[in-house]
C-alpha positions, -999 to 999 in steps of 0.1 A, spaced: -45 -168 -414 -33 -158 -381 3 -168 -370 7 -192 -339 30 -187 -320 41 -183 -283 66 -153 -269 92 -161 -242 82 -138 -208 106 -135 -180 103 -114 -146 130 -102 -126 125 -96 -86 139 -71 -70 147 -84 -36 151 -52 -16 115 -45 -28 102 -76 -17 124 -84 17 101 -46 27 69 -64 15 77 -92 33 91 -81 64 95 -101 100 76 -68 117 44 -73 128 19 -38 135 -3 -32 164 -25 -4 152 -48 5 184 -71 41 187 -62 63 221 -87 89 242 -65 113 250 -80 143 274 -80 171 264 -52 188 281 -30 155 271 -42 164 231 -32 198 238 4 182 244 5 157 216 -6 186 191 24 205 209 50 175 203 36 178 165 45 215 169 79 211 182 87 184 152 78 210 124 103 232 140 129 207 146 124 194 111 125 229 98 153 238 115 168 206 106 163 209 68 173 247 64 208 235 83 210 207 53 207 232 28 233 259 43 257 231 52 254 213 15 260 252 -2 292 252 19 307 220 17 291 205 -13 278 173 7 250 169 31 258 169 73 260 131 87 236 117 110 260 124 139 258 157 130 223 163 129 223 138 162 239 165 182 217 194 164 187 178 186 204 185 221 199 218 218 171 230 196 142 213 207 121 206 240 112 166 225 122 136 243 156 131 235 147 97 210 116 116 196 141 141 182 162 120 168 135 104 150 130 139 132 169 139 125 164 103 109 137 111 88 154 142 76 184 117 62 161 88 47 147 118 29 176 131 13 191 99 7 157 88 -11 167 118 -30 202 112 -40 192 77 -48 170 85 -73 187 111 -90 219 88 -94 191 64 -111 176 90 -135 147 94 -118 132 126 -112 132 144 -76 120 167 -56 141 183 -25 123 177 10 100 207 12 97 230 48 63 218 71 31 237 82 16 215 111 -11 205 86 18 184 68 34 167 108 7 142 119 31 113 136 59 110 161 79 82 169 96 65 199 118 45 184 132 26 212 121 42 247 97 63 264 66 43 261 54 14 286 18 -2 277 -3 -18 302 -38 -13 312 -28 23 295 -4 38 275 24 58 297 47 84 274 72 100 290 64 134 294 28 132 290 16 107 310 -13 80 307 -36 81 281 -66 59 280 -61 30 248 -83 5 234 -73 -30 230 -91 -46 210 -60 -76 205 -38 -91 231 1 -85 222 20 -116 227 52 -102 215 79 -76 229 75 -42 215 101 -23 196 87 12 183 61 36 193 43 58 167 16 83 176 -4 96 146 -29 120 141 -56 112 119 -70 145 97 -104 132 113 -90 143 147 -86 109 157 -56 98 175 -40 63 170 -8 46 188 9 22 164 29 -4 179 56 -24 157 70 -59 173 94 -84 162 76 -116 147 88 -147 142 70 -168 112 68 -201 120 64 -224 88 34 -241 77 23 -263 53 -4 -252 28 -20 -281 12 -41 -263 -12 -43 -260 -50 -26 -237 -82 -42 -206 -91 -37 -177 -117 -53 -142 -106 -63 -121 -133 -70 -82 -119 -98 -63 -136 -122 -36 -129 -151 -48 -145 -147 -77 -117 -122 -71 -89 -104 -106 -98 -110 -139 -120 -96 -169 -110 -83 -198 -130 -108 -223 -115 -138 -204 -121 -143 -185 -96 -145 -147 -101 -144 -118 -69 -169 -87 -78 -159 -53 -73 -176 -39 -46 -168 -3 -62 -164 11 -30 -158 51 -48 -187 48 -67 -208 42 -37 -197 71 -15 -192 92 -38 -227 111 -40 -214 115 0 -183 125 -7 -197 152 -34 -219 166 -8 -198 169 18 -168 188 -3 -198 213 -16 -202 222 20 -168 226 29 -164 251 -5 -195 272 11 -180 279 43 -157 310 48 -120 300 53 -105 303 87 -140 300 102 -148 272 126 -179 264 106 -155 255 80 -129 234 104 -159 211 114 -170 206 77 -135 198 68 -135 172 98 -165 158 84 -153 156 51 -120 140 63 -143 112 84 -160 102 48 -128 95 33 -118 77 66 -144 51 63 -145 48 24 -106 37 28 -114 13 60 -141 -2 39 -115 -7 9 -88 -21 31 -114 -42 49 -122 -59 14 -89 -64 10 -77 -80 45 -110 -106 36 -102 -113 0 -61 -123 9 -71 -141 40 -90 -160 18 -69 -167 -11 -37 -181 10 -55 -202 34 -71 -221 5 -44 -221 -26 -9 -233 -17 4 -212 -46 -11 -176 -64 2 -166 -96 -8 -130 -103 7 -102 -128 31 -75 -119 9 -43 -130 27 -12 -132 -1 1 -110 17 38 -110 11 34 -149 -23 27 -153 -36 54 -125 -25 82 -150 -54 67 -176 -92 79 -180 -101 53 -156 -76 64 -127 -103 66 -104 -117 31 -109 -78 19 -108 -68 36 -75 -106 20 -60 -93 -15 -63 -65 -10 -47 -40 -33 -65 -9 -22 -51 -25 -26 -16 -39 -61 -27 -6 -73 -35 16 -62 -6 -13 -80 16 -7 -109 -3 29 -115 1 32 -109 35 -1 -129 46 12 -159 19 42 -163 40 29 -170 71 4 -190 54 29 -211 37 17 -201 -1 40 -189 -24 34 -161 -45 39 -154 -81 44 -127 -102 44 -129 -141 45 -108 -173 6 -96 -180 17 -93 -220 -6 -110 -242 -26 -130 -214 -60 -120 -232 -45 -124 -263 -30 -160 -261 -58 -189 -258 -51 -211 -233 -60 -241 -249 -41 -239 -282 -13 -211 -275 -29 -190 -307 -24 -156 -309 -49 -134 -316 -55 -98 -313 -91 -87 -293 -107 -55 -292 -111 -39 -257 -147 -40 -258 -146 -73 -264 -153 -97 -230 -155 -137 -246 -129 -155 -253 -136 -178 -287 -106 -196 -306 -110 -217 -334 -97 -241 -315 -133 -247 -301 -121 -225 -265 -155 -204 -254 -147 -186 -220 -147 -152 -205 -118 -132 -211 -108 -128 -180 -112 -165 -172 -82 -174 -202 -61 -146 -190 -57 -163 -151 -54 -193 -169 -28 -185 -190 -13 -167 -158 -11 -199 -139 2 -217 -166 36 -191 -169 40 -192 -131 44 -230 -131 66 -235 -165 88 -214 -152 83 -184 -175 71 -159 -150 96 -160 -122 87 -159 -90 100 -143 -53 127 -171 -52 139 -155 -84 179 -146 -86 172 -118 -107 179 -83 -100 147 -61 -111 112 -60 -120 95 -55 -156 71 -31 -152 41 -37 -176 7 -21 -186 -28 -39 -184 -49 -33 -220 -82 -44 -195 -83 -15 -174 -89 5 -207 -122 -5 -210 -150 -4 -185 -173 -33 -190 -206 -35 -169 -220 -64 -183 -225 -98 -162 -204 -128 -151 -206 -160 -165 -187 -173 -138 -196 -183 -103 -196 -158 -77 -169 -156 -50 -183 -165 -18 
């Protein structure tokens, strides 16, 4: 006879990891036409940040071999003046991202953590630069210093004063200016009920009250696309333009098979926070479970994504958002607390205790039921740093139907 009995979970927050989720910065992501002698000076600005960052980085190196420390920002402040034709803020931007580099660096090799040193760039590996403060004015078009007016879209009406500039290049060819601004959240009242989220592949999400999200499998869908497209690309000789415009075509598939994915996601959230007041959810070690057999089907949910959409939409919402321990949720009945252990393969939940559900249905439960006990902790936690944890489910690639009703 099996042994009841219940484990104690707790979570710690990291709350540098979660004040970056859940910043006050709002984004303004809109597409721009420039001609094509203004492309020809965007692609140059991108040309003159490789070599600054180049430069940049080899100075780091020569200068750390010498002194045994890395130059300080001032340093590589005044290295800008004279090494590169960029706006003056532009360049500095390079210098900036050259420190936040190494300093990601140092960081993780004073935790243990394996790092690579920043590598040199090939244009191919610049697509962005960034006005951080100046140089920019938007209005019925977007004016950058030095280059002039370029033709925008704007598809949303800004209501709030803008801080940063970033023009990006998209490997489609596609040009974007992203806009950040300072928001202020004002504080609502959400009304709604409790839910647990239980994550899955077989179905994208089951919900404590019944109510399960299908995958849309947005991977397996283009991917007969996708194959065709990369078998063209291989066929073409390298260098030739035949093979640039297959590789831009290839590049455009991906584009929309990630728009479609992050379009999913912005609908499911939106969703979720305007009609649950709070969302208890597990903290996957999503970095974990990409390395399986099913890393493909992982990476298509997008989990990570899912959750960092959820926190910062939940706050302006007025939900809460809970993570908790994922160990043993399919394992523990949510009716009686009994133990017991379930093949993979294995998609009903039956306990002696007369409980007959789906799986995934006693897993959210038993989710919600640790977020609201106080066994999960949550992000008004005073705890120091997360528990990264495995999911058994996403070992095991059920197609079989729901017994639940369909999210709609």
């Amino acid at each position: 006879m099996m042994q009841q009995w219940k484990p104690t979970f707790t979570l710690f927050i990291n709350f540098k990891i979660l004040k970056k989720i859940m910043r006050r910065v709002r984004s303004w992501n809109f597409r721009i036409y420039p001609t094509k002698k203004q492309e020809k000076h965007l692609q140059s600005y991108l040309y003159e940040c490789k070599n600054l960052w180049n430069y940049l980085l080899n100075h780091a190196k020569e200068y750390y071999e010498t002194t045994g420390h890395f130059p300080t920002r001032n340093k590589l402040y005044e290295l800008t003046k004279n090494k590169s034709e960029l706006f003056s803020q532009v360049a500095q931007n390079v210098a900036e991202r050259i420190i936040r580099a190494l300093n990601a660096v140092i960081s993780r090799k004073k935790r243990g953590i394996r790092a690579g040193f920043p590598r040199f760039k090939s244009i191919d590996r610049i697509k962005s630069f960034t006005y951080p403060q100046k140089g920019f004015s938007l209005e019925e078009k977007l004016m950058l210093s030095q280059i002039g007016e370029i033709q925008i879209k704007k598809h949303r009406t800004i209501t709030e004063e803008l801080r940063t500039l970033t023009i990006k290049r998209m490997s489609s060819g596609k040009w974007f200016a992203i806009f950040t601004s300072q928001h202020t959240i004002s504080s609502k009242s959400n009304k709604g009920k409790k839910v647990g989220i239980d994550l899955g592949i077989e179905h994208f999400a089951y919900l404590s009250d019944g109510i399960s999200i299908p995958n849309p499998r947005h991977i397996i869908k283009a991917e007969e696309k996708l194959k065709k497209a990369h078998q063209k690309l291989s066929h073409k000789r390298k260098g030739s333009k035949n093979r640039k415009k297959a590789r831009i075509r290839l590049s455009i598939s991906h584009e929309k098979l990630a728009n479609n994915r992050r379009e999913f996601l912005h609908q499911v959230t939106r969703k979720l926070v305007n009609s649950y007041s709070l969302i208890a959810m597990e903290d996957l070690n999503t970095q974990g479970l990409a390395r399986g057999f099913l890393a493909k089907h992982v990476l298509d949910c997008g989990w990570a994504e899912f959750s960092k959409m959820l926190h910062y939409k939940a706050e302006e919402a007025g939900c809460e958002v809970v993570l908790v321990n994922p160990a043993y949720t399919s394992q523990e009945c949510s009716n009686c607390g009994l133990i017991q252990k379930k093949k993979l393969a294995e998609r009903a939940h039956k306990c002696s205790c007369g409980a007959d559900m789906h799986r995934d249905l006693n897993a959210a439960i038993n989710i919600l039921k640790r977020a609201t006990s106080g066994t999960g902790g949550s992000n008004a936690s005073g705890a120091t740093k997360f528990l990264a944890s495995m999911k058994e489910e996403v070992h095991v690639l059920d197609m079989s139907s729901s017994r639940c009703q369909p999210y709609t």
